[in-house]
MARBA-3410 file (N, C-alpha, C, O; in Angstrom, 1 decimal):
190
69.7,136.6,-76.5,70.5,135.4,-76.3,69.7,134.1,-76.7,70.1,133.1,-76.2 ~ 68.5,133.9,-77.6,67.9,133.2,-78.1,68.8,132.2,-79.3,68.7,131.0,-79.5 ~ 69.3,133.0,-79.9,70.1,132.0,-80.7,71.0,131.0,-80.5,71.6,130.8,-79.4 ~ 71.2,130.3,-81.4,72.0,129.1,-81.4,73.7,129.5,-80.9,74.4,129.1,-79.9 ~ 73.9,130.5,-81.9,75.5,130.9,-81.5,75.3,131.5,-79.6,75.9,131.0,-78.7
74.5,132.3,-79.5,74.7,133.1,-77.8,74.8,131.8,-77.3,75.8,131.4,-76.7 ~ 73.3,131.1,-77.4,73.3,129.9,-76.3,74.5,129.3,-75.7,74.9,129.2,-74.6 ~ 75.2,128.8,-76.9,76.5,127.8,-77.3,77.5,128.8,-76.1,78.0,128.4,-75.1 ~ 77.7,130.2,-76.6,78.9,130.7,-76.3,78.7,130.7,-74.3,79.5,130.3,-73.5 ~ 77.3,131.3,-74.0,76.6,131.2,-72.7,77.4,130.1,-72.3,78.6,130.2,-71.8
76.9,128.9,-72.6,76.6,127.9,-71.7,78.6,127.8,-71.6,79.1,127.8,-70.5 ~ 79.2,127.6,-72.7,80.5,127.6,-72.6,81.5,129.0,-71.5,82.4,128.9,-70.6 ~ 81.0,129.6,-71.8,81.4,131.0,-70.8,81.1,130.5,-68.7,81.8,130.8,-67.8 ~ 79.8,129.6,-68.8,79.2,129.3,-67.6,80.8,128.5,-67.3,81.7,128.8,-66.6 ~ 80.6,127.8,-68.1,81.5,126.2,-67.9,82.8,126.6,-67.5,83.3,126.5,-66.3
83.4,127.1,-68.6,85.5,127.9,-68.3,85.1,128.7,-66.7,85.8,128.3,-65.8 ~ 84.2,129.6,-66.3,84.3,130.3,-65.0,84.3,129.4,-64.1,85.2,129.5,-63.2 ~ 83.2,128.3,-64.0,83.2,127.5,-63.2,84.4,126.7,-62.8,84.6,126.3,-61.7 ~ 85.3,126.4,-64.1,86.3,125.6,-63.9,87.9,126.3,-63.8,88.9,125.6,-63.5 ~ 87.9,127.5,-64.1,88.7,128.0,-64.2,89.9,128.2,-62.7,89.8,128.7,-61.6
90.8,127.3,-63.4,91.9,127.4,-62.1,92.5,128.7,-61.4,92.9,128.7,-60.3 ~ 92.4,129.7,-62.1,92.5,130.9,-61.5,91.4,131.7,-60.2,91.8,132.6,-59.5 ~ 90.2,131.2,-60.2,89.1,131.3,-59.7,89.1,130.0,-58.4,89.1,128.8,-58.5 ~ 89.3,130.8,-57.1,89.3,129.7,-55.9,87.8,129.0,-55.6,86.7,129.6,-55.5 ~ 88.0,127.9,-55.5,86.6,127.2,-55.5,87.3,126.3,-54.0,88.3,125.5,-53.9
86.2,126.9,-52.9,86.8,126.6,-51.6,85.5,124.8,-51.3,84.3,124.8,-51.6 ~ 86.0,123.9,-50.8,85.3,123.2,-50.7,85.7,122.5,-49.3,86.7,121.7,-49.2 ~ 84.7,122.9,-48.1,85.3,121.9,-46.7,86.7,122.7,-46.1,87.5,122.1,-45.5 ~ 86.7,124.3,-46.7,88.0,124.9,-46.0,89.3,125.0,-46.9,90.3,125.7,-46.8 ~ 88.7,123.9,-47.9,90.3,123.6,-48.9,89.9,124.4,-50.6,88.8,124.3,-51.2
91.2,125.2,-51.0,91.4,125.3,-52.2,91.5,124.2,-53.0,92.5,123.4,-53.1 ~ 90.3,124.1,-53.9,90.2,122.7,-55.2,91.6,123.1,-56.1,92.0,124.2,-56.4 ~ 92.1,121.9,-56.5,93.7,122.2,-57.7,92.9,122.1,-58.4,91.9,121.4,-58.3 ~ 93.1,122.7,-59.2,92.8,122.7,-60.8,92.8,121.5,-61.5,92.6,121.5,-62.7 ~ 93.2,120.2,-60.9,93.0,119.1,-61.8,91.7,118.3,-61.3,91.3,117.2,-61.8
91.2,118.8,-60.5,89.7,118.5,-60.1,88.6,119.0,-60.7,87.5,118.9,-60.3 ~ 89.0,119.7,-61.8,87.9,120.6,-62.4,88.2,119.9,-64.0,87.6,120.3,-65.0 ~ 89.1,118.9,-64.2,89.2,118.4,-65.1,87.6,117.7,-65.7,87.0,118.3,-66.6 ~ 87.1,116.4,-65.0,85.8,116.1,-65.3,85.1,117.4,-65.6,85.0,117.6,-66.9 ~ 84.6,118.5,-64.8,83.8,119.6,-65.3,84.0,120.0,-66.6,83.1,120.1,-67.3
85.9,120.4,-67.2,85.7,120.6,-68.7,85.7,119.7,-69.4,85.7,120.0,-70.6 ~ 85.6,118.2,-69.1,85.5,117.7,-69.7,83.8,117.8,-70.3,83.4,118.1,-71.4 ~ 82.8,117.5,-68.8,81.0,117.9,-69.3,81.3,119.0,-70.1,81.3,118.8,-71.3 ~ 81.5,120.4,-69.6,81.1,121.5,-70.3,81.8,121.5,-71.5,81.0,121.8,-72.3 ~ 82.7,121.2,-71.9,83.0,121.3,-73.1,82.2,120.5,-74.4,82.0,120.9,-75.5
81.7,119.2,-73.7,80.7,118.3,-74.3,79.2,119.2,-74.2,78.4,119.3,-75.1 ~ 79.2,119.7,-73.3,77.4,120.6,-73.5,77.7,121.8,-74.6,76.9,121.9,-75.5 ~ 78.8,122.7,-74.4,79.2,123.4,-75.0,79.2,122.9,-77.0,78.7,123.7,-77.9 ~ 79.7,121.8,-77.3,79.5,121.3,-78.3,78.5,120.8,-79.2,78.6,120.6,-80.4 ~ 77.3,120.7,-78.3,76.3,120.0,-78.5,75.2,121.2,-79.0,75.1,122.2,-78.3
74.3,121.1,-80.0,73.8,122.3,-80.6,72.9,122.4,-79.8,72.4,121.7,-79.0 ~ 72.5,123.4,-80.1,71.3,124.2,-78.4,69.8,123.2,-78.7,69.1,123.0,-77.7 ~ 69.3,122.6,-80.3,68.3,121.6,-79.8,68.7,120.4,-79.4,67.8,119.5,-79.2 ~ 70.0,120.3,-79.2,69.7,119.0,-78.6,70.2,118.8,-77.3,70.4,117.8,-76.6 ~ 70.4,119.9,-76.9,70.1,120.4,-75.1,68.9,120.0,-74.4,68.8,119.5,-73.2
67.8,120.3,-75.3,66.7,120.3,-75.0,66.3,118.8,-75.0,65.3,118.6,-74.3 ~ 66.7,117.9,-75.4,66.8,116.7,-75.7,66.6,116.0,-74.9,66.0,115.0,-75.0 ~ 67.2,116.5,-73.5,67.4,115.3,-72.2,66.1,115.9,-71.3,65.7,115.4,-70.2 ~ 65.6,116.8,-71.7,63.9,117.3,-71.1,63.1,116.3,-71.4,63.5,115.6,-72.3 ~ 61.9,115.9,-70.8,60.5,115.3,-71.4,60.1,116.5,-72.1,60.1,117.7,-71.7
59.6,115.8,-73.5,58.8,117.1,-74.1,56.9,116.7,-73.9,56.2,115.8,-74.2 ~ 56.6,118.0,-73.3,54.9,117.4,-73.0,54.5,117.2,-74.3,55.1,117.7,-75.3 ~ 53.6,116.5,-74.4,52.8,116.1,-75.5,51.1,116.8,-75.0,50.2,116.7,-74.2 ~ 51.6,117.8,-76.5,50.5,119.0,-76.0,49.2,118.4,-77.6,49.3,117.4,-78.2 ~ 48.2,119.5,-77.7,47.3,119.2,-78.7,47.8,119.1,-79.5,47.7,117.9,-79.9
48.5,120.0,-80.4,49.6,120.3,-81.8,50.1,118.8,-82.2,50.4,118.5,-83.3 ~ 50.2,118.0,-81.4,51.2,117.2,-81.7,50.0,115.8,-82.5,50.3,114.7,-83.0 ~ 49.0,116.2,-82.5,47.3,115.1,-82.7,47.6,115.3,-84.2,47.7,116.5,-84.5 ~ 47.8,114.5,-85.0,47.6,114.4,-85.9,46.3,114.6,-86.5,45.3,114.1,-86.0 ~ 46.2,115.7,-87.6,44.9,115.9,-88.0,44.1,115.0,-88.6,42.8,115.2,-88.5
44.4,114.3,-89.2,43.3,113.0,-89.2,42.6,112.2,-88.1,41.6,111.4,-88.1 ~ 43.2,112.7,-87.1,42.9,111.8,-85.9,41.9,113.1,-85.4,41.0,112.7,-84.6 ~ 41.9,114.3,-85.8,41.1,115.5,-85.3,39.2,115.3,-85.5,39.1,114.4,-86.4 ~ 38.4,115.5,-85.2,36.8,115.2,-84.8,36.7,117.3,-85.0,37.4,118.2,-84.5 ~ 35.5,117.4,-85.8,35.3,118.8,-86.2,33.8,118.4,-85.1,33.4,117.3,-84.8
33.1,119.8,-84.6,32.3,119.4,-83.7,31.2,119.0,-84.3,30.5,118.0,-83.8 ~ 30.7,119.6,-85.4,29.6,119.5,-86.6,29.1,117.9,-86.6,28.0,117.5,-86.6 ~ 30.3,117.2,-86.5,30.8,116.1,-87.1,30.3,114.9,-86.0,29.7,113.9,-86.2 ~ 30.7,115.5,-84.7,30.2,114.6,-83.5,28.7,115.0,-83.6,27.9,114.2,-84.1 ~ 28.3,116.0,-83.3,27.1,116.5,-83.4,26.0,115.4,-84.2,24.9,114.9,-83.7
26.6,115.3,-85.6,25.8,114.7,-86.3,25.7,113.2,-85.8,24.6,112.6,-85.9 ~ 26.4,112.7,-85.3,27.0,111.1,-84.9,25.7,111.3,-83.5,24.8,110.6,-83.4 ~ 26.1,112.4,-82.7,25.1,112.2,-81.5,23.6,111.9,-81.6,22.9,111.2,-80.8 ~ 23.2,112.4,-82.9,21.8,112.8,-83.5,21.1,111.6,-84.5,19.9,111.5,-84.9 ~ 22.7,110.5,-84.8,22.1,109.6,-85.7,21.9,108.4,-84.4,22.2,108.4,-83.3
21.1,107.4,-85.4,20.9,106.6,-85.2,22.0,105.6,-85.5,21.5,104.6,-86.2 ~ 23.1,105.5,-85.2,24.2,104.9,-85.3,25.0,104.7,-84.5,25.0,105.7,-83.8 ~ 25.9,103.8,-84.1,26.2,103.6,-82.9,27.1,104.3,-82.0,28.3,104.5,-82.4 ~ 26.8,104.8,-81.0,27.8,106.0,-80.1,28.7,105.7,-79.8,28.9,104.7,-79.1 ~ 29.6,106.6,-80.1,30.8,106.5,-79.6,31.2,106.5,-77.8,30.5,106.8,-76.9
32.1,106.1,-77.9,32.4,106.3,-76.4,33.2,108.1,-76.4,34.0,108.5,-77.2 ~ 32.5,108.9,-75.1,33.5,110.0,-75.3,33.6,110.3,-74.1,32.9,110.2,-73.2 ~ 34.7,110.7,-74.2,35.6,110.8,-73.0,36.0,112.2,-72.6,36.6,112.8,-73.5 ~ 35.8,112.9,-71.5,36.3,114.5,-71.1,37.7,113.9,-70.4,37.6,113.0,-69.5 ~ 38.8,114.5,-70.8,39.7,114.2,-69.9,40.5,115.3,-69.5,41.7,115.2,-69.3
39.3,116.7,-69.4,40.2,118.0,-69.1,39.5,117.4,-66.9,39.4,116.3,-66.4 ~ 39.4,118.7,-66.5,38.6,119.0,-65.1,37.9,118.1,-64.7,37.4,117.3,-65.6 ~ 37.7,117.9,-63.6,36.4,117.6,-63.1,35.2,118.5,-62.6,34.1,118.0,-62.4 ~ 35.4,119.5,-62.5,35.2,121.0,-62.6,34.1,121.4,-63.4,33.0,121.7,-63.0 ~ 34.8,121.5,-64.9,34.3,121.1,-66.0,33.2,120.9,-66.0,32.2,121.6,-66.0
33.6,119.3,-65.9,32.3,118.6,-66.3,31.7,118.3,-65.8,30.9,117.5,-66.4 ~ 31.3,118.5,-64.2,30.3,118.9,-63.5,29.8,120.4,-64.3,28.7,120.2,-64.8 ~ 30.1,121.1,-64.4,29.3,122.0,-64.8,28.6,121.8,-65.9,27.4,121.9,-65.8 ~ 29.3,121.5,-67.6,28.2,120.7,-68.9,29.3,119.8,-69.0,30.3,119.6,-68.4 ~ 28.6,119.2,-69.9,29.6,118.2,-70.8,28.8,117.9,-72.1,27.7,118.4,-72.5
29.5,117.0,-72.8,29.0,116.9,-73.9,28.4,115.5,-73.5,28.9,114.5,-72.9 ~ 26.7,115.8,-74.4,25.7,114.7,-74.0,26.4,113.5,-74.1,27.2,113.3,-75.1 ~ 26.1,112.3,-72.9,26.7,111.1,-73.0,28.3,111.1,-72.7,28.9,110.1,-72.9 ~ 28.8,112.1,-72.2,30.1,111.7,-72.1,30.2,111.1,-71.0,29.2,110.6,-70.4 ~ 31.6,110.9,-70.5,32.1,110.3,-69.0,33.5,111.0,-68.7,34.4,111.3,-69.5
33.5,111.2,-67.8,34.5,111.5,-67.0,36.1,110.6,-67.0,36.3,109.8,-66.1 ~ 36.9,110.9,-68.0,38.0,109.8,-67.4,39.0,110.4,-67.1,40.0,109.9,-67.2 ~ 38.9,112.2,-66.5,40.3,112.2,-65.7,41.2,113.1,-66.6,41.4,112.8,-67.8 ~ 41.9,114.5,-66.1,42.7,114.8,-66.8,44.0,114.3,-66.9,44.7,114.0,-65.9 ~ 44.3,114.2,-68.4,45.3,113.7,-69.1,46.7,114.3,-68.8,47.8,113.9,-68.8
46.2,115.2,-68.7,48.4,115.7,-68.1,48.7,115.2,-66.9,49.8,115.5,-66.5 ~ 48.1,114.4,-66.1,48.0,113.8,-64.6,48.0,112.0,-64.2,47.2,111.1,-64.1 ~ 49.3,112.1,-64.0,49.1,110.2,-64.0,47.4,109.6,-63.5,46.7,108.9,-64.1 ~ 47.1,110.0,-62.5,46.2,109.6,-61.8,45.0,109.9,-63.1,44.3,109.0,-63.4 ~ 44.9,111.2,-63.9,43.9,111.2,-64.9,44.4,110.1,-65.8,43.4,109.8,-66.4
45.3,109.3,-66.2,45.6,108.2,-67.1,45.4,107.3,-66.5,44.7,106.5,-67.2 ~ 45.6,106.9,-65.3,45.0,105.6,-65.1,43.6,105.3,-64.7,43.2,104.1,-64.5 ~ 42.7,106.8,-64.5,41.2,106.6,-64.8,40.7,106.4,-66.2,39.8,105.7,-66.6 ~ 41.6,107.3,-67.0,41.6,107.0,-68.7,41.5,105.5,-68.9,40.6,105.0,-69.6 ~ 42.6,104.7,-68.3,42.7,103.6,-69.0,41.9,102.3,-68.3,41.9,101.2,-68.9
41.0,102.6,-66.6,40.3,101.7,-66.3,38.7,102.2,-67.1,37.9,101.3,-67.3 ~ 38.4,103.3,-67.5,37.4,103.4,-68.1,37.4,103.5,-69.5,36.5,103.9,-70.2 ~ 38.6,103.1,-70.2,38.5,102.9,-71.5,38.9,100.7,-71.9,39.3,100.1,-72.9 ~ 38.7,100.4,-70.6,39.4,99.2,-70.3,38.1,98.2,-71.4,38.3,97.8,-72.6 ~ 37.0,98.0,-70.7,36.3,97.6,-70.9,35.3,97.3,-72.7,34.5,96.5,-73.1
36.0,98.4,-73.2,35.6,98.9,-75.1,36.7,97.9,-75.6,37.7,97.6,-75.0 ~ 36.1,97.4,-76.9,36.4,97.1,-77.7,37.5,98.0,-78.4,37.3,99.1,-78.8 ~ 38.4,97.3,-78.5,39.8,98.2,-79.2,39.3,99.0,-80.7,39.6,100.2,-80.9 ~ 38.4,98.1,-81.9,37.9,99.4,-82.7,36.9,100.5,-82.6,36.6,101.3,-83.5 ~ 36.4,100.4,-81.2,35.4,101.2,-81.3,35.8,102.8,-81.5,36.9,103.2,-81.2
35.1,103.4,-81.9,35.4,104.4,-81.8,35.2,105.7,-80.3,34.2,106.1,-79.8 ~ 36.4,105.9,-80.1,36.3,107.0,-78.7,36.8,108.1,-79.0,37.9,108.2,-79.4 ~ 36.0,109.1,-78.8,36.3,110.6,-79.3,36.5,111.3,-77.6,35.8,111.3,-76.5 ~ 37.8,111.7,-77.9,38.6,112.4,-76.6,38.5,114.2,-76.7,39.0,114.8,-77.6 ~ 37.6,114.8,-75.8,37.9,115.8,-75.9,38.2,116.9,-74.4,38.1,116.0,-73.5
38.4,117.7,-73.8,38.8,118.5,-73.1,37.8,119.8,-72.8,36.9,119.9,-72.0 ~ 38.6,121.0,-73.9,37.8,122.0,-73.8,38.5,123.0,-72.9,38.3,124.2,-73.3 ~ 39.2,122.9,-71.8,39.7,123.8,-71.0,40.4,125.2,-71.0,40.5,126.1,-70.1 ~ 41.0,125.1,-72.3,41.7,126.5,-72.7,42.2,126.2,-74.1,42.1,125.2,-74.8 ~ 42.6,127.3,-74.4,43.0,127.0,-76.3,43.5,126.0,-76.8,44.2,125.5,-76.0
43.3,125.2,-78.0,43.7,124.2,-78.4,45.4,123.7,-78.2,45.9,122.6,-77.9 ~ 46.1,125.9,-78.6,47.3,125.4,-78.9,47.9,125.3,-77.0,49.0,125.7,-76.7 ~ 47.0,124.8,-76.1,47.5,125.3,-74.5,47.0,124.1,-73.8,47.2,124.1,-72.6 ~ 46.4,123.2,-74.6,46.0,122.0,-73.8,47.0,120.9,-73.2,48.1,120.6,-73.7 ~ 46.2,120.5,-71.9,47.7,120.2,-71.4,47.1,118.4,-71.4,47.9,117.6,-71.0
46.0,118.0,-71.8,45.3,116.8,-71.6,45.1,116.0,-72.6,45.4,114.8,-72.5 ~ 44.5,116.4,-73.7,44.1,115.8,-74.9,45.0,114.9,-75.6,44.7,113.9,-76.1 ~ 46.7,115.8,-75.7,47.8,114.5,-76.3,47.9,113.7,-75.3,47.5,112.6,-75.7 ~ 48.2,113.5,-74.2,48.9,112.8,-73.4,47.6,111.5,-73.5,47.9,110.3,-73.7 ~ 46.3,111.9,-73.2,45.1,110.7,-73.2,45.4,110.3,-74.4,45.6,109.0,-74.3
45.7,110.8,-75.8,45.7,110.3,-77.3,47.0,109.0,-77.4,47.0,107.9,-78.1 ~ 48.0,109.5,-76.4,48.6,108.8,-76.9,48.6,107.5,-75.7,48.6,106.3,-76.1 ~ 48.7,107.7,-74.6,48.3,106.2,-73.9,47.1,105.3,-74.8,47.0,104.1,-75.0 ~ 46.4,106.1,-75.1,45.3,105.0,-76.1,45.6,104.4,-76.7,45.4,103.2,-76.7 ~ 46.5,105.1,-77.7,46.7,104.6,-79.0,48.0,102.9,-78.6,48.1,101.8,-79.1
48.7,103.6,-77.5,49.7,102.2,-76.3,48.6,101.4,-76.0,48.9,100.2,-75.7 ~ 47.9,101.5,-76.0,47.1,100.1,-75.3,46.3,99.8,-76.4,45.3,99.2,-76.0 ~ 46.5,100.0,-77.7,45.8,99.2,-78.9,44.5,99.7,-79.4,43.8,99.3,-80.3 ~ 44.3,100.8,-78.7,42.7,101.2,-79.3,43.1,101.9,-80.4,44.1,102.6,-80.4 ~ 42.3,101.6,-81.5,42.6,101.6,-83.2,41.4,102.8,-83.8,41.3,103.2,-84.9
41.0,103.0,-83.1,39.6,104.1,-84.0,39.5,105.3,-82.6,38.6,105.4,-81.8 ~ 40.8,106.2,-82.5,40.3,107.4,-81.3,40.2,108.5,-82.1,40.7,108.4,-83.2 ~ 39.7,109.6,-81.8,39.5,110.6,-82.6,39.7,111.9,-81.0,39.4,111.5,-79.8 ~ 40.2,113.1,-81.4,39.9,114.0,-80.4,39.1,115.2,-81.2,39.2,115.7,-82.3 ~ 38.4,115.3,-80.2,37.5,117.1,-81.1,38.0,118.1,-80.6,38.3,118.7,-79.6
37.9,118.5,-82.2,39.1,119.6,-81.8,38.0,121.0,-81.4,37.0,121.5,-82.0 ~ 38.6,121.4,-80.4,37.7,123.0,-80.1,38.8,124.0,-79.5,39.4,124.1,-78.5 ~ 38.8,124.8,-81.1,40.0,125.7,-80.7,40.1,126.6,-80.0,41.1,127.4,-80.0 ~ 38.7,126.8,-78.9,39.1,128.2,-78.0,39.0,127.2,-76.4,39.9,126.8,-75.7 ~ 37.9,127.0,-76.4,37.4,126.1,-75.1,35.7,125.4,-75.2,35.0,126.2,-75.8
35.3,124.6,-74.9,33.8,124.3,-74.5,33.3,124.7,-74.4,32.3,124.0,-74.7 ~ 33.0,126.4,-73.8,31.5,126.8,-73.7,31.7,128.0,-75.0,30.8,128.7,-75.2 ~ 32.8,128.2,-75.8,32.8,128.9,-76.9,32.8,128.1,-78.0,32.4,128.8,-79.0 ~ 33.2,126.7,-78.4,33.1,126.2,-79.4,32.2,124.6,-79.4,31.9,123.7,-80.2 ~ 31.9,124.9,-78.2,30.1,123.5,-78.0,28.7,124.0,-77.5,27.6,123.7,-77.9
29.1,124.7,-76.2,27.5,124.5,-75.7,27.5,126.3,-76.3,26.5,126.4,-76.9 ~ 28.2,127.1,-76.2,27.5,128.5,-77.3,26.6,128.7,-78.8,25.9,129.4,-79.4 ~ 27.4,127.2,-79.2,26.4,126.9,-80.5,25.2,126.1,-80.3,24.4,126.0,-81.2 ~ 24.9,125.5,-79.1,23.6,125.1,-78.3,23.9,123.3,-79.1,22.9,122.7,-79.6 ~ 25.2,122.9,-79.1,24.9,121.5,-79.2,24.8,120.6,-77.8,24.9,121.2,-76.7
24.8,119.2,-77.8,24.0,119.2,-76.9,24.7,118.6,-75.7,25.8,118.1,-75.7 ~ 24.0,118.7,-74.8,24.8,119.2,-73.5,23.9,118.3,-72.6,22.8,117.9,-72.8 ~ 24.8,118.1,-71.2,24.0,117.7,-70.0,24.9,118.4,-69.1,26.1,118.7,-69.1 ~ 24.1,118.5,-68.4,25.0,119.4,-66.6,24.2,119.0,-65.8,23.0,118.8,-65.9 ~ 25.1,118.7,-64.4,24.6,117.8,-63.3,24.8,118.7,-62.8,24.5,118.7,-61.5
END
């Protein structure tokens, strides 16, 4: 019942039972008349009409990794080299665990809080308060597969709301101790 036609016929099948004047719908002791179930066909007939994505429509859709634009993506090689130059550091931000990043992190980072969690956004945005809007801030996580992160869009995109112009996230498509500290880059743990 995955498809478009079942969904449609489902949800309309739900709807006529529910409303159907032949079917006693007892409320407070009393049989409902059937002109009370009018509003109902009127919704169901409207959900029923309406194509199964845009059912989905009245959901929040999370804003997972996938949705990071790859230009905006940071390869690790890439930070790596930035950590090692003599050029100016970026600000980087873990916004998976705290867990985490008590255990390693990536050298120089800070803690702002995971991103799928209001309270991780509004540590995000008092510790990203103080930077200069172009600086560059590389957002990364680490917590579980790239395509499973529940932190990294949600920090990407409050940033980009509050005007910071140069964010980058690194992308590490399994987790942190398989795609950073197993290749022995560099690391601090408290």
């Amino acid at each position: 019942m995955r498809d478009g036609n079942s969904a449609s016929l489902l949800r309309a099948a739900v709807c006529i039972a529910a409303a159907h004047p032949a079917i006693p719908v007892r409320s407070l002791g009393k049989v409902l008349m059937p002109s009370r179930f009018v509003p109902v066909l009127i919704f169901c007939a409207v959900l029923a009409a309406l194509p199964p994505h845009a059912v989905g429509q009245f959901a929040p859709t999370p804003i997972g990794a996938t949705t990071i634009p790859a230009a905006q993506l940071m390869q690790a090689p890439e930070l790596v080299r930035l950590l090692n130059s003599s050029d100016p550091q970026p600000l980087i931000l873990q916004v998976g665990s705290r867990i985490f990043f008590a255990e390693a992190h990536i050298r120089g980072a800070q803690f702002a809080g995971p991103g799928s969690q209001p309270a991780g956004i509004e540590l995000l945005e008092k510790t990203a308060a103080s930077s200069p809007k172009g600086r560059l801030i590389v957002l990364y996580c680490g917590c579980c597969p790239w395509n499973r992160c529940p932190n990294v869009g949600p920090a990407f995109k409050r940033l980009h709301e509050l005007g910071f112009t140069n964010v980058k996230v690194l992308y590490l498509a399994n987790n942190f101790g398989d795609d950073w500290m197993a290749k022995g880059y560099p690391t601090d743990r408290k």
